[in-house]
N, C-alpha and C positions, 0 to 999 in steps of 0.2 A: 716289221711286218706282223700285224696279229696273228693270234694262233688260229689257224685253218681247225674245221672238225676230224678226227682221225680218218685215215686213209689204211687202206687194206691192199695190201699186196701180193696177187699171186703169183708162184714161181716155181719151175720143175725143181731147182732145189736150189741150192742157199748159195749166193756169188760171193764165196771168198773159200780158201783165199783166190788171189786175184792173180790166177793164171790162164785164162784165156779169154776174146773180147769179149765175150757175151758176159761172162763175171765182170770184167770191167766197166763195161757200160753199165750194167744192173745197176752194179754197188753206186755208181753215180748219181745213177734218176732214182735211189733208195735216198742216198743223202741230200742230193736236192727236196725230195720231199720230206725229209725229214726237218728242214728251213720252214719248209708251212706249218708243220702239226705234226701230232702222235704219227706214229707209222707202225702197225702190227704186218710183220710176214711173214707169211703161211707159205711153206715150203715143202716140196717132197726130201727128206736129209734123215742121215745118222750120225750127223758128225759130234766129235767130241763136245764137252761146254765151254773147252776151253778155246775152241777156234768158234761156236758159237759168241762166245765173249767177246769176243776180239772181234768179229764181225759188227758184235753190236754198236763196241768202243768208237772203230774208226766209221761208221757209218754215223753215227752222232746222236745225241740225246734225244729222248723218244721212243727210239727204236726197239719195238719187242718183237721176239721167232717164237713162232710156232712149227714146229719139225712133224712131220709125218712118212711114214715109212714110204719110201719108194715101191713103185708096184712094179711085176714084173713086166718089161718093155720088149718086143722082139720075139716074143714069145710065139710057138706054131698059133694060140689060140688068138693072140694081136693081130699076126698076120693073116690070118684068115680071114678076122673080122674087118681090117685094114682092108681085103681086096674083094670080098662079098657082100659089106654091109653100106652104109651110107656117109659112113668117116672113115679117110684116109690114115693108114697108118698113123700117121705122124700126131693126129687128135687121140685115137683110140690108146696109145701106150700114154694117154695121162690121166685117163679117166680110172678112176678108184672109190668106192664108198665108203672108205673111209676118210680119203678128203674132203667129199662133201659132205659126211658128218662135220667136219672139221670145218670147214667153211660157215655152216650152218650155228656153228655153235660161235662159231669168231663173229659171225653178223649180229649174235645177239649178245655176245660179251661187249664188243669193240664199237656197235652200232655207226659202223662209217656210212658217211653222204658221198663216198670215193672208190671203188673198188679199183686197181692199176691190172692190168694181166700182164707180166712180163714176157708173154709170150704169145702169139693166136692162139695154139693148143689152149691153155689156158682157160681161155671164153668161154669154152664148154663147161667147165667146171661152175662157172657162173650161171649159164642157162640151167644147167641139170638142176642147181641147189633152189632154182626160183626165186633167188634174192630182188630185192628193189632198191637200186640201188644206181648211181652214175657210173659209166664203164669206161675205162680209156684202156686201150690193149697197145702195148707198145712191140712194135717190130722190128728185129733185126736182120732179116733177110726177107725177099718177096720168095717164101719159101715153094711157093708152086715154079718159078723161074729158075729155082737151084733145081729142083726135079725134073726139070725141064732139058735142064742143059746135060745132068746125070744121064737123062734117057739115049741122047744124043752123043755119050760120051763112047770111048772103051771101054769092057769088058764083059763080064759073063751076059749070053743074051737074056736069059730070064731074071736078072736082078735091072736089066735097062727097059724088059717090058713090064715089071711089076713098080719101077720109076714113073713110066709113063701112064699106067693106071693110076699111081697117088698124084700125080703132078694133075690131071684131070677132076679129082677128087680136090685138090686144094683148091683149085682155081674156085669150085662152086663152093666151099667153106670159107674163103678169105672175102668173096661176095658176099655170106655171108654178113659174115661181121661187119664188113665195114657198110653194111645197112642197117646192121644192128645198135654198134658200139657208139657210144657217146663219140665218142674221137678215136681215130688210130694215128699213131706213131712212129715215122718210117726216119731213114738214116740221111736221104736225101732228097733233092729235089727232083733228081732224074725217078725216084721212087714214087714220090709224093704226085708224080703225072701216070705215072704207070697205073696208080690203083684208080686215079680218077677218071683216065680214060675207061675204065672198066664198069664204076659205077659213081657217078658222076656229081650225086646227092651226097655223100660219103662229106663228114669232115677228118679232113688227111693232115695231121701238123708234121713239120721237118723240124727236129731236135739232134742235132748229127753230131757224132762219135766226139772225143778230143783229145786231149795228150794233156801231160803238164811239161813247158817247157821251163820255169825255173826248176820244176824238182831234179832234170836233168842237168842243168847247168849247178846246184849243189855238190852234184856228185861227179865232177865232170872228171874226164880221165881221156886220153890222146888213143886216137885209134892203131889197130897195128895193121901195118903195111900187107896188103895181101889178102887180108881179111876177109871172106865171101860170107856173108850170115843169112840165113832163114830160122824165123821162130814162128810158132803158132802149136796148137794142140793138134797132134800126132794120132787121135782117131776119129779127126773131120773128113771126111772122104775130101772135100775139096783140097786140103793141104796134103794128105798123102796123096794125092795125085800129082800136084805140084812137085812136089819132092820125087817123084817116080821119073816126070818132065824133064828136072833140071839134072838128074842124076844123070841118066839114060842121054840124052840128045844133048842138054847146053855145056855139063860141065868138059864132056870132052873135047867141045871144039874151044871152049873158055881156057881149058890148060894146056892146050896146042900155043894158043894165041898169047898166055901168061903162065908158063911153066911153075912160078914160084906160089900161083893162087892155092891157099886152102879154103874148103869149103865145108864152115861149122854149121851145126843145126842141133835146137835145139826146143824141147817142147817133150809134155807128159802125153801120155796115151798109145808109144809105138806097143804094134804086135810084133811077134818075132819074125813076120815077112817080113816087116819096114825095119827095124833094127838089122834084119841080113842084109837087107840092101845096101843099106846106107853103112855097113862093117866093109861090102867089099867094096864099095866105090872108093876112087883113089884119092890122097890129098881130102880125105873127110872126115870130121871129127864130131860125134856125135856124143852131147852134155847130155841128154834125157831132161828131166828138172833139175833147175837152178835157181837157189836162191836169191841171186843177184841177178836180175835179167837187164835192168836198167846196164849196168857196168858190164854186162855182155853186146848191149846194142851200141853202149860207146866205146867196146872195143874195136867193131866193125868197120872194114874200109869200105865196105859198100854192102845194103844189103838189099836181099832178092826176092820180087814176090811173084814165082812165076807160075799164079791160078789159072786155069781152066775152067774153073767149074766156078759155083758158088753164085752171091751175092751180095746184098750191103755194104756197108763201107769196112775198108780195111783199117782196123786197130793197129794194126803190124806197121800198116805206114805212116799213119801219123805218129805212134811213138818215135820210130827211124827218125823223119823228119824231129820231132820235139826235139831229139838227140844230136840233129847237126848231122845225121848222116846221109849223102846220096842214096834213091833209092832207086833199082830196075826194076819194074813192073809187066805184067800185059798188061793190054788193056781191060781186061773182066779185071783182074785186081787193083787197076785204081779206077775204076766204074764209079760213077756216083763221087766221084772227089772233085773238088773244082782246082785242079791242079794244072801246068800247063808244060809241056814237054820240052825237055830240054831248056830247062828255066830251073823248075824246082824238084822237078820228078825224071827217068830219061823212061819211056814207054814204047816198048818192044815185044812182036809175037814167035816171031818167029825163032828157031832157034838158034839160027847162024847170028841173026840180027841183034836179038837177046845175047850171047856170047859175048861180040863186039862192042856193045855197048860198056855189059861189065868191065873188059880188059881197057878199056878204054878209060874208065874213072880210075882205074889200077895203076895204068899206066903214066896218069896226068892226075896227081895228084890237089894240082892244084882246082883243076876244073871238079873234079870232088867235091874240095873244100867249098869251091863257090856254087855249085848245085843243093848240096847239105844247109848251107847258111841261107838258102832263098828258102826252101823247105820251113827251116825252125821260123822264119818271118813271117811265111807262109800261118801257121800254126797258132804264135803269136799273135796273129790280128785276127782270126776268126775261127778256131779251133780246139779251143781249149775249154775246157769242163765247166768253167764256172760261168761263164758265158752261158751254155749250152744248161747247163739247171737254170739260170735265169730265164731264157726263154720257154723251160716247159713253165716254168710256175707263172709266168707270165698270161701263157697259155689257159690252162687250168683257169684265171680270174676269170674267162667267158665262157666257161661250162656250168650250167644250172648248178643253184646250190641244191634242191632238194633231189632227190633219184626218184627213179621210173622202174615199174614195173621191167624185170626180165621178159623176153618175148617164152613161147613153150617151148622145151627142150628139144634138141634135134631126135633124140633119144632116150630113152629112161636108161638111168642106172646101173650098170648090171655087173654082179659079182666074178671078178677077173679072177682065173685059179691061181690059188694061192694069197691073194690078197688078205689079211684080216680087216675085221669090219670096223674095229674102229683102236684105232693104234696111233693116233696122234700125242705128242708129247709137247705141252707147254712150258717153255724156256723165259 
């Protein structure tokens, strides 16, 4: 393939290492586009250079970071401007001047015909700087729908009414953009009709999640009997809540019905609520981060995804699957999978039903094993990563080479406390 002109990439901050989906997938559609051309990315980050290095290494030739300091996110003056002014939280904790300094100078160092936004948030960062340029925003959740579902969820009443005010706020931001952006990028097809039902001119590509199923079969290692596993990052509201579900309501009828079940979990970000819980829940064994997460998924006799909340596609189960393992789901967690129950997935809400399921691959190991092996087939024929960068860059061959004018900013600029104004570090 000729070399494509450089591509510019924006992202809250830098996906590696590669412990949760959203780093996973990034670091993907990083190295796919790093197959066309140069790839400069601009990043909110303070990591070391020596994990910056190694990002650069396995991400592939090409690849230059540009680091800039995180602003502060969550903040009383975020939230304010989150719930009174015309962006939803969830835009306003990215906006910084001294990224768009940094943006502005990367458009005239790196002169790309491509800008990527790893994120919606992101777009704004684009509009604000006034660039001219082709915009493709890639998405991994239809984030007004996870607000959506938060609103409608358990607990405190004023963090599910201040949900349902951002989840209102996204819906008119992700209209937005995808009237704006060259192209958006969603995980799947049940997605990819979602945004269109909404604004209907919009072009929507589906480039969806993958696994690697030889690197799993490399490293392969026999599961241990009894096995219960959940991974994911530990301060996504969607997973601890999960973990709150399975703790509380599935694992106790799960160890009535399989006394011998332990139920591991494991993933970075718990607070010391979710570390208490899951110290006094019974039969549970809690790794924090682990360096070997792959030889933790093929230790697994079964492992469990049981969301509530959330959106996109689940990471968690396609690895499982890539690994050969059975996996129990609700259905929001395998949403958007084109998976088929009780074939290569078993998908269950409830909690008795959820239970039963588990003890039930527990108990019938074999059926397990032949649920696990439709999965990695599953994966095998239409799932896997390199697949999945073939069709964006595929893609990308019908977006205009030259770029367009930015539309005018939803908003100008404006100095968040504490932020300094221009603090970017070129790596």
């Amino acid at each position: 393939m000729p070399t494509s002109p450089p591509t510019l990439m924006l992202l809250n901050r830098l996906p590696f290492p590669l412990d949760d989906g959203w780093r996973v997938r990034t670091f993907h559609v990083v190295r796919a586009l790093a197959r066309r051309g140069p790839v400069t990315v601009l990043a909110f980050g303070n990591e070391s250079p020596g994990i910056v290095e190694r990002f650069r290494t396995e991400a592939g030739p090409g690849v230059t970071v540009r680091l800039v300091m995180p602003p502060s996110r969550y903040g009383t003056s975020q939230l304010l401007r989150g719930l009174l002014g015309p962006l939803p939280i969830y835009v306003v904790n990215e906006l910084s001047p001294a990224f768009t300094s940094a943006l502005r100078q990367a458009m005239h160092d790196v002169s790309p015909m491509l800008v990527v936004c790893g994120l919606m948030a992101m777009y704004e960062q684009v509009r604000v700087a006034g660039c001219d340029v082709t915009v493709v925003v890639d998405t991994h959740n239809i984030d007004s729908l996870l607000m959506q579902r938060y609103a409608r969820s358990e607990g405190p009443f004023l963090r599910r009414w201040y949900a349902a005010v951002t989840a209102g706020k996204l819906v008119r931001y992700e209209d937005r953009v995808l009237s704006e952006a060259d192209a958006v990028i969603v995980c799947s097809e049940i997605e990819r009709r979602q945004f269109l039902a909404r604004v209907p001119s919009a072009r929507v590509w589906v480039v969806p999640n993958g696994a690697s199923v030889e690197e799993f079969r490399r490293h392969a290692t026999p599961p241990v009997h009894g096995r219960v596993l959940f991974f994911g990052r530990l301060d996504y509201r969607p997973n601890v809540d999960a973990l709150a579900f399975f703790v509380s309501e599935i694992l106790p009828v799960l160890r009535r019905r399989a006394p011998h079940v332990e139920f591991h979990v494991a993933g970075t970000g718990a607070d010391p609520e979710l570390s208490g819980l899951l110290s006094r829940a019974a039969a549970t064994v809690f790794h924090g981060r682990v360096e070997d997460l792959a030889g933790l998924v093929q230790s697994a006799h079964v492992v469990v995804v049981p969301l509530r909340l959330g959106g996109g596609t689940r990471l968690k189960i396609l690895e499982a699957m890539a690994a050969g393992r059975p996996v129990v789901s609700t259905s929001i967690g395998a949403e958007g999978l084109e998976v088929s129950d009780g074939r290569n997935i078993v998908v269950r809400d409830a909690p008795e039903t959820f239970a039963a399921a588990v003890a039930d691959l527990v108990e019938h190991p074999q059926k397990a094993v032949a649920i696990g092996e439709a999965g990695r087939r599953l994966i095998a024929a239409g799932y896997d990563w390199d697949s999945s960068g073939a069709k964006l860059l595929d893609m990308l061959m019908t977006l205009p080479s030259a770029g367009r004018p930015c539309k005018p900013p939803l908003s100008r600029p404006t100095t968040l406390p504490g932020t300094p104004q221009d603090d970017s570090t070129i790596l």
